[in-house]
C-alpha positions in Angstrom: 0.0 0.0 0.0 1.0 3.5 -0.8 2.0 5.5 2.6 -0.9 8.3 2.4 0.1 11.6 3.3 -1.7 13.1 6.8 -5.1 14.8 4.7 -7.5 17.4 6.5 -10.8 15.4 5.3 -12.4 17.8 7.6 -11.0 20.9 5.4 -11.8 19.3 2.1 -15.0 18.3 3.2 -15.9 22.2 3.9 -14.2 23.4 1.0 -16.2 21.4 -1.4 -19.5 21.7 0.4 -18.9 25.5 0.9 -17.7 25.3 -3.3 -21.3 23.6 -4.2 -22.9 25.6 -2.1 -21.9 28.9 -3.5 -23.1 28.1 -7.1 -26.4 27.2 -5.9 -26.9 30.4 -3.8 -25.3 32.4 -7.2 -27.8 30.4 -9.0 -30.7 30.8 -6.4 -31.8 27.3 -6.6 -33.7 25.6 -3.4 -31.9 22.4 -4.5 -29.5 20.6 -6.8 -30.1 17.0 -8.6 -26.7 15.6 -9.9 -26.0 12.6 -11.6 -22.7 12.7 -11.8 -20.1 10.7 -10.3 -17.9 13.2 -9.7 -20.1 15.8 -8.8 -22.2 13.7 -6.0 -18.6 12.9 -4.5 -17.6 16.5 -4.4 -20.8 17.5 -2.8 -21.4 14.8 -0.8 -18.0 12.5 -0.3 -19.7 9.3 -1.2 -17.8 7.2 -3.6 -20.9 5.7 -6.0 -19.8 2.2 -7.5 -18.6 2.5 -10.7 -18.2 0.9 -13.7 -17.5 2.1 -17.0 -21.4 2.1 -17.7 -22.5 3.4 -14.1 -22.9 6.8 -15.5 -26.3 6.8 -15.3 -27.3 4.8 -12.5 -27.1 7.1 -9.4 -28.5 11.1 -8.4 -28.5 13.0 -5.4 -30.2 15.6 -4.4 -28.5 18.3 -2.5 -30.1 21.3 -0.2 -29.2 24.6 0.0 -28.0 24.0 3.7 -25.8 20.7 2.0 -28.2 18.3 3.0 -28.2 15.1 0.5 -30.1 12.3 -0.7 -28.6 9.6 -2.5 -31.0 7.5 -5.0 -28.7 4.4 -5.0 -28.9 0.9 -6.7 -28.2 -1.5 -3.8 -30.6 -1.2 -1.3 -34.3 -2.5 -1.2 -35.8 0.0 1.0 -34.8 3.9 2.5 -32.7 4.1 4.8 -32.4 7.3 7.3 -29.2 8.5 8.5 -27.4 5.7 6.8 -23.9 6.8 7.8 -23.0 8.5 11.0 -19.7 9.9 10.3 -21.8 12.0 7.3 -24.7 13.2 8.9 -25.1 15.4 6.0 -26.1 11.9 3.9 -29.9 12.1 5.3 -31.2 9.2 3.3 -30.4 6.3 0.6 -33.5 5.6 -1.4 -33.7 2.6 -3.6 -33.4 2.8 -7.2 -34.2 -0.2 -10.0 -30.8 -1.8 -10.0 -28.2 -2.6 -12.6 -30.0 -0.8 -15.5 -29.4 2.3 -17.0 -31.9 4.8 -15.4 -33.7 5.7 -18.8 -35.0 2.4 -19.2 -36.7 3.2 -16.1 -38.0 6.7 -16.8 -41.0 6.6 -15.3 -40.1 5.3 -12.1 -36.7 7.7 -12.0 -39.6 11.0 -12.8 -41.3 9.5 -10.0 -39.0 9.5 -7.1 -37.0 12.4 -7.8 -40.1 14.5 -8.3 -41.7 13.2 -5.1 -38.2 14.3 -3.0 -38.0 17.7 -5.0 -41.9 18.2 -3.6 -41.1 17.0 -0.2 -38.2 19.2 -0.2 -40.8 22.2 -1.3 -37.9 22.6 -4.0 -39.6 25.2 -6.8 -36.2 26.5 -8.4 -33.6 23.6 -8.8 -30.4 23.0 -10.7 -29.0 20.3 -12.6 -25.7 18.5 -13.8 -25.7 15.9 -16.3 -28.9 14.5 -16.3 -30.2 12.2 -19.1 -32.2 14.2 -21.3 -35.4 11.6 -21.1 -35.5 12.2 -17.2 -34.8 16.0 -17.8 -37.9 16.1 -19.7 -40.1 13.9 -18.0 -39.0 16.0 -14.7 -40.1 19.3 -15.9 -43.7 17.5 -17.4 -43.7 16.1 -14.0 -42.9 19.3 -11.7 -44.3 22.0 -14.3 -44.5 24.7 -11.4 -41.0 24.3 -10.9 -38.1 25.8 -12.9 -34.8 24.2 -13.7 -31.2 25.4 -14.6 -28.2 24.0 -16.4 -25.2 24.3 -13.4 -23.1 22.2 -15.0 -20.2 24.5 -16.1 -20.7 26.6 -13.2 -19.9 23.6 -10.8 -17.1 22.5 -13.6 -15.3 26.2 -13.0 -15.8 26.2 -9.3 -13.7 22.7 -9.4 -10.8 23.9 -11.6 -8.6 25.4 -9.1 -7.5 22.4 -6.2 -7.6 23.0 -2.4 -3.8 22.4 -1.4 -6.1 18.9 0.2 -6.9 18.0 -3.2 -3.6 18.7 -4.5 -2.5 15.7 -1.9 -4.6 13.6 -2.8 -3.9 13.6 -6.9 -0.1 14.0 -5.9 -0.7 10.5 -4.7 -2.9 9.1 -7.3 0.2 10.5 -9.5 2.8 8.6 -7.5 0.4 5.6 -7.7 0.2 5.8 -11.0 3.7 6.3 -11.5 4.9 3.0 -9.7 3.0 1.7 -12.6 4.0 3.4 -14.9 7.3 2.5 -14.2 6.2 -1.6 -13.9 4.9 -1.3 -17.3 8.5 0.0 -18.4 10.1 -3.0 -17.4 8.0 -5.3 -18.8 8.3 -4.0 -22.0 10.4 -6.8 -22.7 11.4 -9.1 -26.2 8.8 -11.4 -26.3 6.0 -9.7 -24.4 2.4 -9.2 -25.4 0.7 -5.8 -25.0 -1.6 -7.6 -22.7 1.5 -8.4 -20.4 2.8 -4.6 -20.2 -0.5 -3.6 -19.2 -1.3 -5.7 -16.7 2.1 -4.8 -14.9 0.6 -1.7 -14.5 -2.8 -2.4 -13.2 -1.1 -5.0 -10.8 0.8 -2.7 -9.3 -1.7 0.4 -9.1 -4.2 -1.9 -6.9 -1.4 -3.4 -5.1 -0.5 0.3 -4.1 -3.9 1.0 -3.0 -5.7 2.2 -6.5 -9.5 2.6 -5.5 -10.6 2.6 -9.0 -8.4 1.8 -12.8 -10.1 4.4 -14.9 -8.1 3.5 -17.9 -5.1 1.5 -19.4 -4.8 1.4 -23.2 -2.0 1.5 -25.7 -1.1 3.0 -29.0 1.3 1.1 -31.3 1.5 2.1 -34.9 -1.8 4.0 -35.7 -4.2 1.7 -33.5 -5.7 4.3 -31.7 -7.4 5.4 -35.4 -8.2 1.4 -36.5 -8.5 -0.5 -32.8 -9.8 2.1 -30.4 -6.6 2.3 -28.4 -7.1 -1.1 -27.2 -4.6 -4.1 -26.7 -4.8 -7.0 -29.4 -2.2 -9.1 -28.5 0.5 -7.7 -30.2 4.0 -9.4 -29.4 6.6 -7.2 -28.9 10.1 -7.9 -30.6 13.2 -6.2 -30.5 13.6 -2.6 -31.2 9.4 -2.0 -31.3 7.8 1.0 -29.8 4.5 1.3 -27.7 2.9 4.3 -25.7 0.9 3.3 -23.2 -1.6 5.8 -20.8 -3.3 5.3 -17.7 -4.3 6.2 -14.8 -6.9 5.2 -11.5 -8.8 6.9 -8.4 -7.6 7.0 -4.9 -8.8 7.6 -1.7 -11.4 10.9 -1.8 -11.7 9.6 -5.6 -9.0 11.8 -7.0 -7.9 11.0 -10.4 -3.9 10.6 -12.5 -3.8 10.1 -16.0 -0.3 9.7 -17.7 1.9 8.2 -20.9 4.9 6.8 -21.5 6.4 5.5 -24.8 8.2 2.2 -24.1 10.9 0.6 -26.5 11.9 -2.9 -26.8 15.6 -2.5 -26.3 17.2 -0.1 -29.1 14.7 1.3 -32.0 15.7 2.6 -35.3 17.5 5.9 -35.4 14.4 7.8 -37.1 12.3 6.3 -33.7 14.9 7.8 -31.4 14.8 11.1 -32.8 11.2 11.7 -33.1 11.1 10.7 -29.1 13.8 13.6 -28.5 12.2 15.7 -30.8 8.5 15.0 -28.9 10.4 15.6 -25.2 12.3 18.7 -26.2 8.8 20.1 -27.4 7.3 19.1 -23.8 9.9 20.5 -22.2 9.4 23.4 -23.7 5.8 23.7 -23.3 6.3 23.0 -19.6 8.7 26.3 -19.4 6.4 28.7 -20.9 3.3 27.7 -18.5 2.5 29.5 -15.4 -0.3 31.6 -14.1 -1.8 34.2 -16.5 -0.8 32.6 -19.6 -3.4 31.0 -22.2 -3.7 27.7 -22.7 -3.7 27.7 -26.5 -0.2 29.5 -25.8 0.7 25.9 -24.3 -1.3 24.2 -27.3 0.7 26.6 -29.9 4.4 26.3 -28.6 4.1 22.4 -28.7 3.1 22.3 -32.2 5.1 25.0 -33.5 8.4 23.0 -32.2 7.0 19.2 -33.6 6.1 21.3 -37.2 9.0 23.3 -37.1 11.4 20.3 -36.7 9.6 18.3 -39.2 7.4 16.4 -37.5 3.2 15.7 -37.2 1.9 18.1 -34.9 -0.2 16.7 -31.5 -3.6 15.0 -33.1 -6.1 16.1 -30.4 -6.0 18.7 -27.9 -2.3 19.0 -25.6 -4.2 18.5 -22.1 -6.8 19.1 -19.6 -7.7 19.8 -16.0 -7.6 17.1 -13.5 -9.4 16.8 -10.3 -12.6 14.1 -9.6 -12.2 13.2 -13.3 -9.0 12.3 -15.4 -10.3 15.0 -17.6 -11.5 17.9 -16.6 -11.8 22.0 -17.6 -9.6 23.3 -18.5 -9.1 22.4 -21.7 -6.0 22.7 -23.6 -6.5 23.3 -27.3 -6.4 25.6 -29.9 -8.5 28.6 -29.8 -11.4 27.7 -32.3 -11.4 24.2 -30.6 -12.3 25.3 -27.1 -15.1 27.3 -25.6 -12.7 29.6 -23.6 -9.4 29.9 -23.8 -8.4 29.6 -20.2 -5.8 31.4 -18.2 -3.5 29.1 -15.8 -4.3 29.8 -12.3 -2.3 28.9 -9.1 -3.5 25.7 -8.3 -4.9 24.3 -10.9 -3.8 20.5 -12.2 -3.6 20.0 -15.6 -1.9 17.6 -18.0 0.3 17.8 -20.9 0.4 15.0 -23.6 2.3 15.6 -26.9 1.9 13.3 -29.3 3.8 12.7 -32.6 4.9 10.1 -35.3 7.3 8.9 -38.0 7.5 6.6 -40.7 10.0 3.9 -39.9 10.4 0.2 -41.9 7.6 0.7 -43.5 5.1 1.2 -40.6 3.5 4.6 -38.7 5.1 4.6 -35.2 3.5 7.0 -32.5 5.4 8.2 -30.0 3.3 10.1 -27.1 4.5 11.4 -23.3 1.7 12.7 -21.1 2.9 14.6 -17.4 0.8 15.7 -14.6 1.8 19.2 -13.2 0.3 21.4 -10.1 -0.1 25.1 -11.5 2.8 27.2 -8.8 3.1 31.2 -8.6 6.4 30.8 -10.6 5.1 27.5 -13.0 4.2 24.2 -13.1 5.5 21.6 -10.9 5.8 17.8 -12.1 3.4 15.4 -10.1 4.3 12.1 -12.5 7.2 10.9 -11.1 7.5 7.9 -13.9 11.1 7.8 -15.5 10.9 7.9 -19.4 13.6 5.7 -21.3 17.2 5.6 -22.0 16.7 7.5 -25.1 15.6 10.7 -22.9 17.7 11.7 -19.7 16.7 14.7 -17.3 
């Protein structure tokens, strides 16, 4: 198990509860419904089961004074007061289980409606909500108005309490140890399915509450197989990114790349992975508080274009917080609906990508960092080494 640093849960639980309620008193609302899992854990601390097609199997409903309701899929009946160290979690109430909750509209309209009335809610917010229950809860509650707070609680996220910043600097370090697994078994002889699974053995072995991703890229897969691992056997002198990442403890998220090499690559490899880290490292230098993310977006591409090379095929980064990806974004201006300044605490990734023709084949080479935003720049959280062909 990872050796957690000494957190202030007591802090971070006020600073997120006084976070959500300040957009619902800007907003006015008498309550908020959210259905998303990062949202109910930022407003409430509980940690709703998840699998990759959870997304729409829990809500909560959330008072002005930070009261909340969870509408969750394993229990049969309500139950008051369900957890006495969160007295703030008045009730779980029983939702149809292990189905997506628009298959069960009408019975989703029903209960949420029937809380909002006892609540005497007449102006409420919402997050994500499916569009079918959106509508069906307005037929249902037609006296009642309700408002989009979706990006409103997405900005209130984007800069960390120095809490959350522990937490992610240890879903970093997590991830890192696994990062650094995968390294080494990138091996002669190994499948993809073998790299991977040294990293997701070793981010639950550290205490990984969650793996939210682990995929590769080798050649152009990521256009032709989703990003996913086929069983490819790796020889000597073949190249493979992987990126991944996982939850920990308060649900706080990592997300990071490497590019692996089966002992020594052609030339043409080597030098588009030194041409790809000289334009991080660049990036990296120009970033600190006040600057525009498409300035971070612009100075990578300029130095992969300007040295000859494809430029990053998707945007350079994001945020990260309760999600792996999270506002801000990090794009080009027309590609983004704001171009963001850096601000002091934010977290936020960075992951260049590039390629080069070599034998005959496409070969992607891709690094992705984690970096807390600092008054003077950004500060590295991924503590994964990179290769041989790349020293600090």
């Amino acid at each position: 198990m990872y050796p957690y640093p000494e957190i202030d849960w007591d802090a971070l639980r006020k600073f997120r509860s006084e976070a959500v309620k300040g957009v619902m008193a800007e907003a006015d609302v008498d309550a908020l419904v959210l259905t998303g899992h990062d949202n109910i854990r930022y407003a409430t601390d509980f940690g709703v089961f998840l699998i990759c097609e959870s997304f729409d199997w829990y809500a909560a409903i959330i008072t002005r004074e930070g009261e909340a309701y969870l509408f969750i899929p394993y229990v049969d009946k309500v139950i008051q007061d369900p957890l006495p160290d969160s007295p703030w979690i008045r009730e779980y109430i029983p939702t149809p289980s292990w189905v997506s909750s628009i298959t069960q509209e009408e019975i989703w309209v029903k209960m949420l409606s029937r809380k909002l009335g006892d609540l005497k809610a007449k102006k409420v917010g919402v997050d994500s909500m499916p569009f079918q229950l959106y509508d069906g809860l307005k037929a249902a509650m037609s006296h009642s108005r309700f408002i989009d707070l979706f990006m409103p609680l997405a900005l209130a996220r984007q800069v960390k309490h120095p809490e959350e910043v522990k937490l992610i600097r240890v879903s970093a370090e997590i991830a890192s140890l696994g990062g650094a697994a995968g390294l080494r078994a990138m091996q002669e002889g190994a499948i993809d399915f073998e790299v991977l699974s040294a990293i997701d053995g070793t981010m639950r072995a550290m205490g990984a509450e969650f793996i939210t991703h682990n995929v590769c890229i080798k050649g152009e897969s990521q256009l032709t197989a989703g990003w996913f691992p086929r069983g490819n056997r790796l020889w000597e002198g073949a190249t493979m990114a992987f990126d991944w990442g996982c939850y920990v403890k308060g649900g706080y998220a990592s997300d990071i790349c490497r590019t692996g090499f089966v002992g020594t690559p052609p030339e043409e490899v080597q030098k588009a992975y030194r041409v790809l880290m000289e334009a991080h490292r660049t990036t990296e230098a120009v970033a600190r508080p006040g600057v525009r993310v498409s300035v971070l977006d612009k100075t990578v591409n300029d130095y992969l274009r300007k040295s000859g090379y494809p430029t990053t095929p998707y945007s350079l980064g994001h945020g990260v917080g309760l999600r792996c990806c999270e506002l801000p974004i990090i794009y080009r201006p027309e590609m983004m609906a704001v171009d963001a300044m850096l601000e002091e605490g934010m977290v936020i990734c960075l992951e260049p990508e590039t390629s080069v023709e070599s034998r005959g084949e496409t070969v992607v080479v891709k690094v992705e960092d984690m970096y807390q935003v600092t008054a003077t720049g950004l500060e590295r959280l991924s503590t994964a080494g990179y290769t041989q062909f790349w020293e600090e």
